[in-house]
OpenMM code with the backbone's topology and positions (N, CA, C; nanometers):
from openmm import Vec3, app, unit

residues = "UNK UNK UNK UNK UNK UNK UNK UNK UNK UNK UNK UNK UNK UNK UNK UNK UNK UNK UNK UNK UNK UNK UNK UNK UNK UNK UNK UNK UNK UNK UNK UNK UNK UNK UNK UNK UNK UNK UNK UNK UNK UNK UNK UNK UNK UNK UNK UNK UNK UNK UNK UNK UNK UNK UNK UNK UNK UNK UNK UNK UNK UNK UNK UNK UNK UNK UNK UNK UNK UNK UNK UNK UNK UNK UNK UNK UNK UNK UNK UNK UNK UNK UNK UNK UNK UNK UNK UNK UNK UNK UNK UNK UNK UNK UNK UNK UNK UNK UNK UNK UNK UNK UNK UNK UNK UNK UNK UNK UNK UNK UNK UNK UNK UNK UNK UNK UNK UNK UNK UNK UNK UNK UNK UNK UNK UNK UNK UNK UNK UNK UNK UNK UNK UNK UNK UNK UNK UNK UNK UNK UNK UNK UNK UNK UNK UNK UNK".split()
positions = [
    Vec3(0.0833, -0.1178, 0.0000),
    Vec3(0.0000, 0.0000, 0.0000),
    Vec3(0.0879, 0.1242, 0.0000),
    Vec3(0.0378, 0.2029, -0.0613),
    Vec3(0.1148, 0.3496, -0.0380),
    Vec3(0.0180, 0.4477, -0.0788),
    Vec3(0.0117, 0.5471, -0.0260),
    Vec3(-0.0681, 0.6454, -0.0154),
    Vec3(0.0244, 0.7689, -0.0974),
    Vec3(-0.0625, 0.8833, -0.1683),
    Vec3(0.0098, 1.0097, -0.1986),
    Vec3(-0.0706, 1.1100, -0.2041),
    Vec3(0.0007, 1.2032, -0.1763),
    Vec3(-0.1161, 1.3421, -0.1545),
    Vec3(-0.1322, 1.4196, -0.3132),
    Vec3(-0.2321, 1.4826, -0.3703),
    Vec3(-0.2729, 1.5533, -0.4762),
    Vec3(-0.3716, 1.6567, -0.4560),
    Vec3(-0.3585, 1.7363, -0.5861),
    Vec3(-0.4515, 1.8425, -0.5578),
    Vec3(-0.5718, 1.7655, -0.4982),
    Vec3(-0.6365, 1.6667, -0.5465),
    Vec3(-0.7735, 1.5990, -0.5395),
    Vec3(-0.8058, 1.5430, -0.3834),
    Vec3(-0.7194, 1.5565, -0.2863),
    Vec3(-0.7098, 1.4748, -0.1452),
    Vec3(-0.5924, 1.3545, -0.1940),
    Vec3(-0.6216, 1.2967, -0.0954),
    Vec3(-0.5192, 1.1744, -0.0653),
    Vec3(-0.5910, 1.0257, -0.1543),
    Vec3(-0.4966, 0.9548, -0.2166),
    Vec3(-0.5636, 0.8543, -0.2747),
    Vec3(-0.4696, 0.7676, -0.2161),
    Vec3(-0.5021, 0.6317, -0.2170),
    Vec3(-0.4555, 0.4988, -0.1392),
    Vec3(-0.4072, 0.4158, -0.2786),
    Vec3(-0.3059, 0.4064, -0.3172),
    Vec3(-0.2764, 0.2847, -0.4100),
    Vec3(-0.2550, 0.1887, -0.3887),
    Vec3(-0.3269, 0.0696, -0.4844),
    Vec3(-0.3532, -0.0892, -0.4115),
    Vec3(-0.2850, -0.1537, -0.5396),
    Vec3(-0.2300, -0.2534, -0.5176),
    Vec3(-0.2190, -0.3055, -0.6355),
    Vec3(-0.0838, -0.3267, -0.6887),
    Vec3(-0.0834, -0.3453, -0.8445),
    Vec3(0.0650, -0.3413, -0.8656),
    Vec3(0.0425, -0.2543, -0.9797),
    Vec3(0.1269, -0.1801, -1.0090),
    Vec3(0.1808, -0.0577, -1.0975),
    Vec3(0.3235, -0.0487, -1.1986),
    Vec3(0.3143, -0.0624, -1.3057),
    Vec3(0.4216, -0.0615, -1.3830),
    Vec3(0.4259, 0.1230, -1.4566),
    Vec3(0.5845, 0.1725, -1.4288),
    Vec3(0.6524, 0.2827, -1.4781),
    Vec3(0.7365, 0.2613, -1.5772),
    Vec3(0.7477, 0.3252, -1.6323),
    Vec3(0.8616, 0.3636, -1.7462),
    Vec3(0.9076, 0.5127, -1.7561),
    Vec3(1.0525, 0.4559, -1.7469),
    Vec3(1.1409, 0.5842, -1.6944),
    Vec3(1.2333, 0.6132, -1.8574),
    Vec3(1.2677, 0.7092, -1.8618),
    Vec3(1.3793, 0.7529, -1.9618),
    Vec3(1.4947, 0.7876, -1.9210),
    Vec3(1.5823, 0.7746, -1.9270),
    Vec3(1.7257, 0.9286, -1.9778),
    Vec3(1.7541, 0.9497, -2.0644),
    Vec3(1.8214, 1.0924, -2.0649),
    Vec3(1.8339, 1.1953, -2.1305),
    Vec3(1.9934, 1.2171, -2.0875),
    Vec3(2.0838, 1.2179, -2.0884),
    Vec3(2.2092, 1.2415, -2.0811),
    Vec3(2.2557, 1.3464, -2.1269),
    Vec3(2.2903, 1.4834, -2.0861),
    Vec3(2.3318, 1.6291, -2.0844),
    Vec3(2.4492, 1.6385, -2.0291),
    Vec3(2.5027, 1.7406, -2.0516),
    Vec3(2.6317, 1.7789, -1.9856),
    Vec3(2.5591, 1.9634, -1.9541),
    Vec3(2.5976, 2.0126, -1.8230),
    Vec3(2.5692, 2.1482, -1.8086),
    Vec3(2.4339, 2.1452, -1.7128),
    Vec3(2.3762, 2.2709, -1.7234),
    Vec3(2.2947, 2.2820, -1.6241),
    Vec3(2.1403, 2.2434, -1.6761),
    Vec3(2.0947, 2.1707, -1.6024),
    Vec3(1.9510, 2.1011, -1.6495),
    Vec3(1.8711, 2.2186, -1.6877),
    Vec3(1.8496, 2.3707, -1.6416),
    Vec3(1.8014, 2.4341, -1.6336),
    Vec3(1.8048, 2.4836, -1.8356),
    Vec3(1.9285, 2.4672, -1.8469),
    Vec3(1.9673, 2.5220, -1.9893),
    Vec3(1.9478, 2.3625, -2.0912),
    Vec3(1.9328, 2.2756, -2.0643),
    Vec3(1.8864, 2.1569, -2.1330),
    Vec3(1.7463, 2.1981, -2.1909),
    Vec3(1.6414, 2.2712, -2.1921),
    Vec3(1.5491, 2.2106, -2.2324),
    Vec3(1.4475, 2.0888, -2.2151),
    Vec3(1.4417, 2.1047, -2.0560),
    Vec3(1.3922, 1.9137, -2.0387),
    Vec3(1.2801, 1.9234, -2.0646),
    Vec3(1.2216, 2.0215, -2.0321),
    Vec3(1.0339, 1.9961, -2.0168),
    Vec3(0.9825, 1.9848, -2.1648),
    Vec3(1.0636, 2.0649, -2.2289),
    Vec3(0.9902, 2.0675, -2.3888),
    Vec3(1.0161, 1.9242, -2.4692),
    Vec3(1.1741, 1.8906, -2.4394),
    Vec3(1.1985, 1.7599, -2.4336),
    Vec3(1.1085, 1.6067, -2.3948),
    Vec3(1.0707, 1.6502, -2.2789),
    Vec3(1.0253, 1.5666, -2.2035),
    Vec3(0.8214, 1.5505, -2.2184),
    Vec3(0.7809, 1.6897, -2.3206),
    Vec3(0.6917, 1.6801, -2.3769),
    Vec3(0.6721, 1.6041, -2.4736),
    Vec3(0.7732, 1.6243, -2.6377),
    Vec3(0.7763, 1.6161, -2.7368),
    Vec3(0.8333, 1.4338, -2.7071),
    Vec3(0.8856, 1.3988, -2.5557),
    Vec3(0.9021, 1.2521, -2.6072),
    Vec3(0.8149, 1.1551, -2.5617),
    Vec3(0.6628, 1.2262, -2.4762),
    Vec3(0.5458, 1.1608, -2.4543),
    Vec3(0.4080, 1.1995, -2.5275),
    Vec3(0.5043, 1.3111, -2.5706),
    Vec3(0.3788, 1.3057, -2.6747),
    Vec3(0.3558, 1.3413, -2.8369),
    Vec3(0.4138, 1.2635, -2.8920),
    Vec3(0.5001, 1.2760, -3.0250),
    Vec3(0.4029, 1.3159, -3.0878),
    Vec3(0.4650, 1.4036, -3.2247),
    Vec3(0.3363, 1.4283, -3.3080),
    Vec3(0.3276, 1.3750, -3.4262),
    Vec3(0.1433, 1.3674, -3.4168),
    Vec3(0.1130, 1.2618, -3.5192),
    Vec3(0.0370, 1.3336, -3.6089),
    Vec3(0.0853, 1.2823, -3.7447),
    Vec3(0.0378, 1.3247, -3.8539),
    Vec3(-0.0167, 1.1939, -3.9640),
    Vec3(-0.1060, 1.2587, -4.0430),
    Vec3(-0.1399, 1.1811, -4.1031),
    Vec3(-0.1451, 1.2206, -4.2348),
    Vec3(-0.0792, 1.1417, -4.3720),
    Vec3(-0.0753, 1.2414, -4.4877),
    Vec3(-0.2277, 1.1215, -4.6017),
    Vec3(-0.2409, 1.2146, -4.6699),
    Vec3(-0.3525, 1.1489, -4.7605),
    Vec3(-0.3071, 1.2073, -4.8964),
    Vec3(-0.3818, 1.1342, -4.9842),
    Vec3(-0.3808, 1.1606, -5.1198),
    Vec3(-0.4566, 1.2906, -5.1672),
    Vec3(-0.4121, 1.4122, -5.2836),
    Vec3(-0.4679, 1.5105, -5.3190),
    Vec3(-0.6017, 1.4942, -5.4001),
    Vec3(-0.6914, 1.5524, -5.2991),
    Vec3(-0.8317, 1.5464, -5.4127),
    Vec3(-0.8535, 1.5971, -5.5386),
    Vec3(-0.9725, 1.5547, -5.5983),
    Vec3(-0.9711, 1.5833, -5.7442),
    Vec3(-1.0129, 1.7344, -5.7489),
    Vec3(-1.1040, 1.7361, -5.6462),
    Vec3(-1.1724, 1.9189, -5.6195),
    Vec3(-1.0821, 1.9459, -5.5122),
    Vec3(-1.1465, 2.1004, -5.5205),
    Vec3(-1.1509, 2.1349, -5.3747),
    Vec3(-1.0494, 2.2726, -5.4143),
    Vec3(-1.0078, 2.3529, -5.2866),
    Vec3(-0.9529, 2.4464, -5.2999),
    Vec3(-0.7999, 2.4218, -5.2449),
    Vec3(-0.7695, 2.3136, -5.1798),
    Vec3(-0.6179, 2.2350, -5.1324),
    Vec3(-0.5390, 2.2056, -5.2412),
    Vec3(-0.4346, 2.2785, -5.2000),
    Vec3(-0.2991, 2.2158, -5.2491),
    Vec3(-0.2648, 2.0971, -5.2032),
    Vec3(-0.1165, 2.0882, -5.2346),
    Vec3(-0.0760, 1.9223, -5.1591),
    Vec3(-0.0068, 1.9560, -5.0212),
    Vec3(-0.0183, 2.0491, -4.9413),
    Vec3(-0.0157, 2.0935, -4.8454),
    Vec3(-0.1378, 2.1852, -4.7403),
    Vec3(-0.1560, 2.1393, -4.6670),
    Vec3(-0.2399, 2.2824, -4.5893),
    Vec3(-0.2023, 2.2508, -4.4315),
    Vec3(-0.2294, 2.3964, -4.4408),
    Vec3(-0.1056, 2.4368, -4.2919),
    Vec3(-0.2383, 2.5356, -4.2534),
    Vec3(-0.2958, 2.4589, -4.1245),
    Vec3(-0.3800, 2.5255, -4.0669),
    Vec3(-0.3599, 2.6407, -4.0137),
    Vec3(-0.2685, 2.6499, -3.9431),
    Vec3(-0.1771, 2.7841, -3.9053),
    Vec3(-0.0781, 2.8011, -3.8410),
    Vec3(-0.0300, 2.9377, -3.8544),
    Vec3(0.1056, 2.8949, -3.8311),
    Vec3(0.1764, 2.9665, -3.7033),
    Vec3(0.2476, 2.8672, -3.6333),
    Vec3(0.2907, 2.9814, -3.4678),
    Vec3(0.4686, 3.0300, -3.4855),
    Vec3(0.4432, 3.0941, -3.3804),
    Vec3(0.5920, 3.1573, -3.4046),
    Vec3(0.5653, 3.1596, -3.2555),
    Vec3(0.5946, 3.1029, -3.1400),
    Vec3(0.6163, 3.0927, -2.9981),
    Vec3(0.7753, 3.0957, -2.9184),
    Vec3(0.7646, 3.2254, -2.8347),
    Vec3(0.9391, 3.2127, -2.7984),
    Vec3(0.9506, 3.0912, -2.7307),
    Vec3(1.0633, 3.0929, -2.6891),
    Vec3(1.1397, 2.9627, -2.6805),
    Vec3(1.1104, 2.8962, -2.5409),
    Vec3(1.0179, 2.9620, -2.4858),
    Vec3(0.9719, 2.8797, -2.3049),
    Vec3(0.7796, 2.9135, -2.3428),
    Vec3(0.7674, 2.8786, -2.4405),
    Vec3(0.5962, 2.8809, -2.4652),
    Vec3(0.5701, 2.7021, -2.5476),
    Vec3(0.5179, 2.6449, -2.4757),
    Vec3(0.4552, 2.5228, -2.5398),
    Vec3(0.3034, 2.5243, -2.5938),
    Vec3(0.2916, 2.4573, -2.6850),
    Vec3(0.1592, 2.4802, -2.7679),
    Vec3(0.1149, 2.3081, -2.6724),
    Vec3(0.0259, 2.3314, -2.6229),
    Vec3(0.0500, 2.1580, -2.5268),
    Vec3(-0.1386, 2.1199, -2.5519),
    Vec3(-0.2201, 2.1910, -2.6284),
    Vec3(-0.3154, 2.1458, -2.6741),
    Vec3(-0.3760, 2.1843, -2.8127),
    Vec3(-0.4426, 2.0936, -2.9076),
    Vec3(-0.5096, 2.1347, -2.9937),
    Vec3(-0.6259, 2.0576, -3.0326),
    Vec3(-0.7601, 2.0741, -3.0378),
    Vec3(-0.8571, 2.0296, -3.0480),
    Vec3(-0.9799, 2.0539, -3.1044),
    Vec3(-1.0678, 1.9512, -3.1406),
    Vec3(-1.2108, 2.0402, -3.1735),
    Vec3(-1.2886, 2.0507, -3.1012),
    Vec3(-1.3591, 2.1435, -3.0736),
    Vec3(-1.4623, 2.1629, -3.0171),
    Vec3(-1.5670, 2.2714, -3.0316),
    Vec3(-1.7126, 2.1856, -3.0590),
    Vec3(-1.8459, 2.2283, -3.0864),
    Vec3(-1.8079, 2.3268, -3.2547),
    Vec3(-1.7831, 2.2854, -3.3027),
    Vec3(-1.7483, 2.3817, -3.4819),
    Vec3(-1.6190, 2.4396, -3.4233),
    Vec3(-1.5338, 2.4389, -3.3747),
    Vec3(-1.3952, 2.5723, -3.3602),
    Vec3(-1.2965, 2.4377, -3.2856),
    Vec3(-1.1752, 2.5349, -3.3673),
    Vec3(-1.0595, 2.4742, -3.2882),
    Vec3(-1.0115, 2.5388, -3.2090),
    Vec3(-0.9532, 2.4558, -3.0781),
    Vec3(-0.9231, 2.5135, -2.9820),
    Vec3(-0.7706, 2.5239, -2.9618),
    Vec3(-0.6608, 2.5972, -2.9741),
    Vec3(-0.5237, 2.5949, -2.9542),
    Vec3(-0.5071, 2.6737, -2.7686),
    Vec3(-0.4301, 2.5892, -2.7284),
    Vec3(-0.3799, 2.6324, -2.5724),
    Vec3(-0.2578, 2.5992, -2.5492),
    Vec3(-0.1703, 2.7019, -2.5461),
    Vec3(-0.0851, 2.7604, -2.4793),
    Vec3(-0.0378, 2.7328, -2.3039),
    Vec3(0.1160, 2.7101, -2.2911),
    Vec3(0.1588, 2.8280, -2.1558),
    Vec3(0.2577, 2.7835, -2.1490),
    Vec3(0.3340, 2.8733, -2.0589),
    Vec3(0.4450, 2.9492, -2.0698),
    Vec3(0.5110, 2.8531, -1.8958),
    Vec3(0.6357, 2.7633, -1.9460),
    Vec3(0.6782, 2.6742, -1.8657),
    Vec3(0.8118, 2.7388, -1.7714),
    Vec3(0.8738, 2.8203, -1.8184),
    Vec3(1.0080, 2.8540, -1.7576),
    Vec3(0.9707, 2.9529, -1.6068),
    Vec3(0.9097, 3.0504, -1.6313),
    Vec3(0.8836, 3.1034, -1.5477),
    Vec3(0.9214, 3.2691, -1.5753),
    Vec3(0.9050, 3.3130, -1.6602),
    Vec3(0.9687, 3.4082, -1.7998),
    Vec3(0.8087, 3.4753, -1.8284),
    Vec3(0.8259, 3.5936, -1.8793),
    Vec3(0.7496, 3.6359, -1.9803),
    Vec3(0.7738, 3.5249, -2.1418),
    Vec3(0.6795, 3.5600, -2.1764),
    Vec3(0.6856, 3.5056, -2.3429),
    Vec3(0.5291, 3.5488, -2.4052),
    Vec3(0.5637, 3.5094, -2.5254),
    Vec3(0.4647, 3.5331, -2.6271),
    Vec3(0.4381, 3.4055, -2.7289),
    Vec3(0.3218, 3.4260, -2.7776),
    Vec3(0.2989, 3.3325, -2.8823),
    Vec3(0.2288, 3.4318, -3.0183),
    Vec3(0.2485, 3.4027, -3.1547),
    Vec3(0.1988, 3.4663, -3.2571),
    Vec3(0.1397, 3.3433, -3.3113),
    Vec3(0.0140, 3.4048, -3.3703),
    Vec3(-0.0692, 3.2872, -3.4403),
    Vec3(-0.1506, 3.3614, -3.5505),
    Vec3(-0.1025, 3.2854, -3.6552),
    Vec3(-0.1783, 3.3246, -3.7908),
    Vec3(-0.1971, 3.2363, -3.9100),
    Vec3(-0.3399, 3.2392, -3.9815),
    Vec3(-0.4371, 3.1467, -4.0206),
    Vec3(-0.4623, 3.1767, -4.1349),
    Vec3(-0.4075, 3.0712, -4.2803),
    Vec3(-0.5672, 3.1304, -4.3934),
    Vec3(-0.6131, 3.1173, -4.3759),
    Vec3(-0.6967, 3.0134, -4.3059),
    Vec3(-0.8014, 2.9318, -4.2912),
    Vec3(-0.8984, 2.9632, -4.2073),
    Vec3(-0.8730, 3.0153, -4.0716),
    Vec3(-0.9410, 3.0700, -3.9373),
    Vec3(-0.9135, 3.1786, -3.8793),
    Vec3(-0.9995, 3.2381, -3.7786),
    Vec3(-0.9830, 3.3167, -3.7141),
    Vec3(-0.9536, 3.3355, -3.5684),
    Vec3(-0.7936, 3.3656, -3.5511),
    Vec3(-0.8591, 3.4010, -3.4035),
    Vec3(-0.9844, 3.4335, -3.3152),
    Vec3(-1.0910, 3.3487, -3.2870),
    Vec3(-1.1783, 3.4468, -3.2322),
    Vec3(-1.2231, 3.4867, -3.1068),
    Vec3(-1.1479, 3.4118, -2.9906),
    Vec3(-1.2113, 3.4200, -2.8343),
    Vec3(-1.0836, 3.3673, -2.7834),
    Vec3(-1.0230, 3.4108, -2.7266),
    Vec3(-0.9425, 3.3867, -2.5500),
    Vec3(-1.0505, 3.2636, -2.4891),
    Vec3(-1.0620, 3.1169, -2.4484),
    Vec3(-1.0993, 3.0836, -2.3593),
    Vec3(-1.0272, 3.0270, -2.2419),
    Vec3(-1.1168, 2.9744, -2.1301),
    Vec3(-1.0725, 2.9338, -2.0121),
    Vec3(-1.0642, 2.7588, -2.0551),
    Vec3(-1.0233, 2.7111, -1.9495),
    Vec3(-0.9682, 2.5738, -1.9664),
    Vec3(-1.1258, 2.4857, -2.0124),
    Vec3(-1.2436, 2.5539, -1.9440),
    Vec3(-1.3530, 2.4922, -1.9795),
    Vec3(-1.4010, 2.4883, -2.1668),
    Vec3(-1.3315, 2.5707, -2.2329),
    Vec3(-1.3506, 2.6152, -2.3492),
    Vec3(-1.4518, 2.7648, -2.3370),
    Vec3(-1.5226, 2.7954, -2.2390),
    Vec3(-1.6033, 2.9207, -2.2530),
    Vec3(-1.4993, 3.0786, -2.2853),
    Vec3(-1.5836, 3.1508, -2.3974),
    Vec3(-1.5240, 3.2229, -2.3802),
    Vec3(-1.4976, 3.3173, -2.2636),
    Vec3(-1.3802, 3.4154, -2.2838),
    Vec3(-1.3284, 3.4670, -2.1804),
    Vec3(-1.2971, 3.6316, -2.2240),
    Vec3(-1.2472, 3.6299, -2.3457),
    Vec3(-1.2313, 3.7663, -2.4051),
    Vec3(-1.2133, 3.7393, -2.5318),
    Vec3(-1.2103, 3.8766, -2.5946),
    Vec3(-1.1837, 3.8883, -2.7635),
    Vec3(-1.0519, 3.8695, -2.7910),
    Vec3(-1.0020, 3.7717, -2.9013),
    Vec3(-0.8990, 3.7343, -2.9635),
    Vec3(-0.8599, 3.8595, -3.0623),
    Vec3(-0.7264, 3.9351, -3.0044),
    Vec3(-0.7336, 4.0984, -3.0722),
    Vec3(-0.6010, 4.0696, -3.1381),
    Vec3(-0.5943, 4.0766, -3.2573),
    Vec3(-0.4386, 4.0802, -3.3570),
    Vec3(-0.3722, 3.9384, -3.3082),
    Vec3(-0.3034, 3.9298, -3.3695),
    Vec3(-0.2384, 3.8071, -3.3363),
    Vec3(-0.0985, 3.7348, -3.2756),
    Vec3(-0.0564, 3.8637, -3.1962),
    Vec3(0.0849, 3.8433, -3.0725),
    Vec3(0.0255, 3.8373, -3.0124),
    Vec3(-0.0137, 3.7500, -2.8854),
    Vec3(-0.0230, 3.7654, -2.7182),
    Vec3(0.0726, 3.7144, -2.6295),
    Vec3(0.0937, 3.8152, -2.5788),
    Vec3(0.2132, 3.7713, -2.4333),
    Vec3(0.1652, 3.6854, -2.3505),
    Vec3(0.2611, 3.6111, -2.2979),
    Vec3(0.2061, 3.4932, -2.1556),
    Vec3(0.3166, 3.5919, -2.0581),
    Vec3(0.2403, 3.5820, -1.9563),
    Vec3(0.3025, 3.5959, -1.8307),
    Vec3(0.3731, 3.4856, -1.7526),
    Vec3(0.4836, 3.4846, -1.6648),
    Vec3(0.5282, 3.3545, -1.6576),
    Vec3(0.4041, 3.2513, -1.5960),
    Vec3(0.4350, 3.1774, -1.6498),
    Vec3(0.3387, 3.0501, -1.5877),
    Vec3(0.2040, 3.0266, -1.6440),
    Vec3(0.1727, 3.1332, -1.7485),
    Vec3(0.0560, 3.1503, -1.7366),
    Vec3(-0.0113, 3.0677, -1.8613),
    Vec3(-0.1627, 2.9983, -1.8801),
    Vec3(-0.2018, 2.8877, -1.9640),
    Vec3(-0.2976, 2.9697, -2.0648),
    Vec3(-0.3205, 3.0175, -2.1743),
    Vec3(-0.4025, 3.0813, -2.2665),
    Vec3(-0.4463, 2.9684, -2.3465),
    Vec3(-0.5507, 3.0021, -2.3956),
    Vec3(-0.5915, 2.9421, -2.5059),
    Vec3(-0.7059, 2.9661, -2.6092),
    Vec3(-0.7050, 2.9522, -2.7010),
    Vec3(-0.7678, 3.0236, -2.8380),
    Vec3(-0.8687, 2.9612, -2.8983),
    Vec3(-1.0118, 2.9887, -2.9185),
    Vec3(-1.0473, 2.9437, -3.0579),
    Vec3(-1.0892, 3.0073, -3.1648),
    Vec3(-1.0275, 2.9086, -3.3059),
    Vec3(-1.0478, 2.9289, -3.3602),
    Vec3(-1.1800, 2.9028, -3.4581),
    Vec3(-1.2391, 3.0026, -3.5631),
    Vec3(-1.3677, 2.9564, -3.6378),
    Vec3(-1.3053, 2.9744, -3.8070),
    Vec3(-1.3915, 2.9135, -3.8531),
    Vec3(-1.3416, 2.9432, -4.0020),
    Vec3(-1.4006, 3.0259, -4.0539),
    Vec3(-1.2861, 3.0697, -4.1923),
    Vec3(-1.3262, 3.2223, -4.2123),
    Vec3(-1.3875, 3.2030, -4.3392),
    Vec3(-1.4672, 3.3051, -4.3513),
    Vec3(-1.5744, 3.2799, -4.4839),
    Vec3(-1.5247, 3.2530, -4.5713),
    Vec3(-1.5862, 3.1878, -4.6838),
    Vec3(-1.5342, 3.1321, -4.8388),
    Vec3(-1.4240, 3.0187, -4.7888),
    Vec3(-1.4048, 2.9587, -4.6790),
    Vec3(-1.3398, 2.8744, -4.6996),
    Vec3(-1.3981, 2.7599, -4.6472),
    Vec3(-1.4021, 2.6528, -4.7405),
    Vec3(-1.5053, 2.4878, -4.7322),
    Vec3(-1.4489, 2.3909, -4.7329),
] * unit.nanometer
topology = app.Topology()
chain = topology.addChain("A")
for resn in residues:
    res = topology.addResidue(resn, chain)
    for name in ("N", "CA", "C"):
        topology.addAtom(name, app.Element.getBySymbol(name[0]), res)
């Protein structure tokens, strides 16, 4: 038995439990490694999927939903659909100011929401600063004439 404390109260673990651990082998200060982004990108790899070019349509043999330009302690750590709009969320891991830029043929910035997806404020131009620590997140809608 072993017990551990969490935001949620105390839970009791029963049972048996299998981990899987990694290393990462650096020289220098962990701080300047990069672990967390590291340590994102190696649990949660990204997956793509490529298909064949249709006979219609307005697609090239590429489409790039949109595109970020995030400084270097901002992780993009969600993207999703939800109810017609995609949702992109943000935050800022080091403990730093930072920013993220986001821009779309396809969509519009249109709402700041909270973790619930409700909006929260208007999505205004397309730099927003993170404050350190702090979790943003966006949705997007699609922009007219595009099907």
């Amino acid at each position: 038995e072993y017990a551990n404390r969490y935001v949620w109260g105390t839970r009791m673990l029963y049972g048996e439990y299998e981990h899987t651990f990694s290393i990462l082998p650096f020289s220098g200060s962990w701080e300047d490694q990069d672990l967390h982004r590291k340590a994102v990108a190696y649990e949660f790899p990204l997956v793509l999927r490529e298909a064949e070019p249709g006979q219609e349509g307005p697609w090239d043999d590429e489409i790039q939903f949109f595109s970020l330009a995030c400084s270097g302690n901002v992780l993009l750590s969600a993207l999703y659909p939800e109810d017609g709009k995609v949702i992109a969320r943000f935050y800022e891991y080091v403990g730093q100011e930072g920013s993220v830029q986001l821009q779309s043929p396809l969509a519009n910035a249109e709402n700041e929401v909270n973790l619930l997806g409700e909006a929260c404020a208007s999505a205004v131009g397309d730099i927003f600063p993170l404050s350190p620590h702090q979790i943003r997140s966006f949705s997007f809608i699609k922009k007219e004439g595009v099907s």
